[in-house]
C-alpha positions in Angstrom: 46.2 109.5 67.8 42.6 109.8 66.0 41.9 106.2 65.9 42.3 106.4 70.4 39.4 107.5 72.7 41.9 109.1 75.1 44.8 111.0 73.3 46.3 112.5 76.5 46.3 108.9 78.4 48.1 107.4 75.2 50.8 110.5 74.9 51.1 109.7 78.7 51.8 105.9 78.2 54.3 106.9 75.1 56.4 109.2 77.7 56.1 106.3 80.0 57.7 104.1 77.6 60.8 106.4 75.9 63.7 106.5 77.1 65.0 110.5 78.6 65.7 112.3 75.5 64.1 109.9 73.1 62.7 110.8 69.9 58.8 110.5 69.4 57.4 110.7 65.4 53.8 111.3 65.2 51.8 112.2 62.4 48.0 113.1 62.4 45.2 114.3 60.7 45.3 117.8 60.1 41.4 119.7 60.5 41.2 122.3 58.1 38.0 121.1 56.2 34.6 119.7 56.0 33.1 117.7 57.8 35.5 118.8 60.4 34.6 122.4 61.9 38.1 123.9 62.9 36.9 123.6 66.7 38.9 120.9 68.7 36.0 118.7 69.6 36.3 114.7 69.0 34.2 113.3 66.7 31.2 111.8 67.8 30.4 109.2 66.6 33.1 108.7 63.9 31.7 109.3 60.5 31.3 106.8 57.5 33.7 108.8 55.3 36.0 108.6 58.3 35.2 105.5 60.1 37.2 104.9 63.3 37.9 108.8 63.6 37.2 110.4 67.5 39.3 113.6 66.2 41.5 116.0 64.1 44.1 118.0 65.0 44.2 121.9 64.7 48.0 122.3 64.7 47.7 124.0 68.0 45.9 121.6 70.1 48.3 119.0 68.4 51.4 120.9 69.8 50.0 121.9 73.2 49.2 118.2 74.1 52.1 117.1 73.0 54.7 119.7 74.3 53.5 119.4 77.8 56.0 115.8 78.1 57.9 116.6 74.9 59.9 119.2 73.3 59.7 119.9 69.8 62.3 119.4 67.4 61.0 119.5 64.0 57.4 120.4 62.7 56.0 119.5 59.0 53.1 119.7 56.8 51.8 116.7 54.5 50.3 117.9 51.2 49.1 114.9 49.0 52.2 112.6 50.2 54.7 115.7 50.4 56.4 117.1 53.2 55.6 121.0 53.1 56.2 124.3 55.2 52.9 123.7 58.0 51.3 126.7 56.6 51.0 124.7 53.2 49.8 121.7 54.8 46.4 120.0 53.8 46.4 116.8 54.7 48.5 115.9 58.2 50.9 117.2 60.4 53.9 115.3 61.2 55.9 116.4 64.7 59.4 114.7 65.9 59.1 115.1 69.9 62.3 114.9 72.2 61.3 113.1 75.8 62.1 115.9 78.6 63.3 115.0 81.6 61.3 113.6 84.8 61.8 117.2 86.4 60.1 118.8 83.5 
């Protein structure tokens, strides 16, 4: 979801897509350093060191877009190629989404 100008229209076209209680596996950048600030801005523009970038995910703003079409099932951290407890994470955050239903 970094790499698109509008995350909410492509979480919107994903829950288009899936099937009722189909499984969504995301992973994303997790923002917990430099030269990203912690804030939940986009990037702009994208930086050399991360060319192609409009934005990082606090793990917050990552759920609350998300769980607004989704539930969540399962929540993980990345730590150099490791899947870790999210409070050890460093690198990304990877999320397994369940499509609710068209009432929800």
């Amino acid at each position: 979801m970094e790499h698109v100008e509008d995350d909410k229209a492509f979480i919107e076209e994903i829950y288009r897509v899936l099937k009722i209680g189909g499984l969504l596996l995301i992973t994303v950048p997790l923002r917990i350093r430099k030269p990203f600030t912690g804030n939940d801005e986009p990037l702009i523009p994208a930086t050399e060191q991360y060319p192609g970038h409009y934005r990082e995910y606090s793990n917050k703003r990552f759920q609350k877009l998300l769980t607004h079409r989704f539930v969540l099932n399962e929540i993980y951290g990345v730590n150099r190629g490791n899947y870790v407890p999210l409070e050890n994470a460093r690198n990304a955050i990877v999320g397994i989404f369940r499509k609710r239903g068209n009432n929800a």
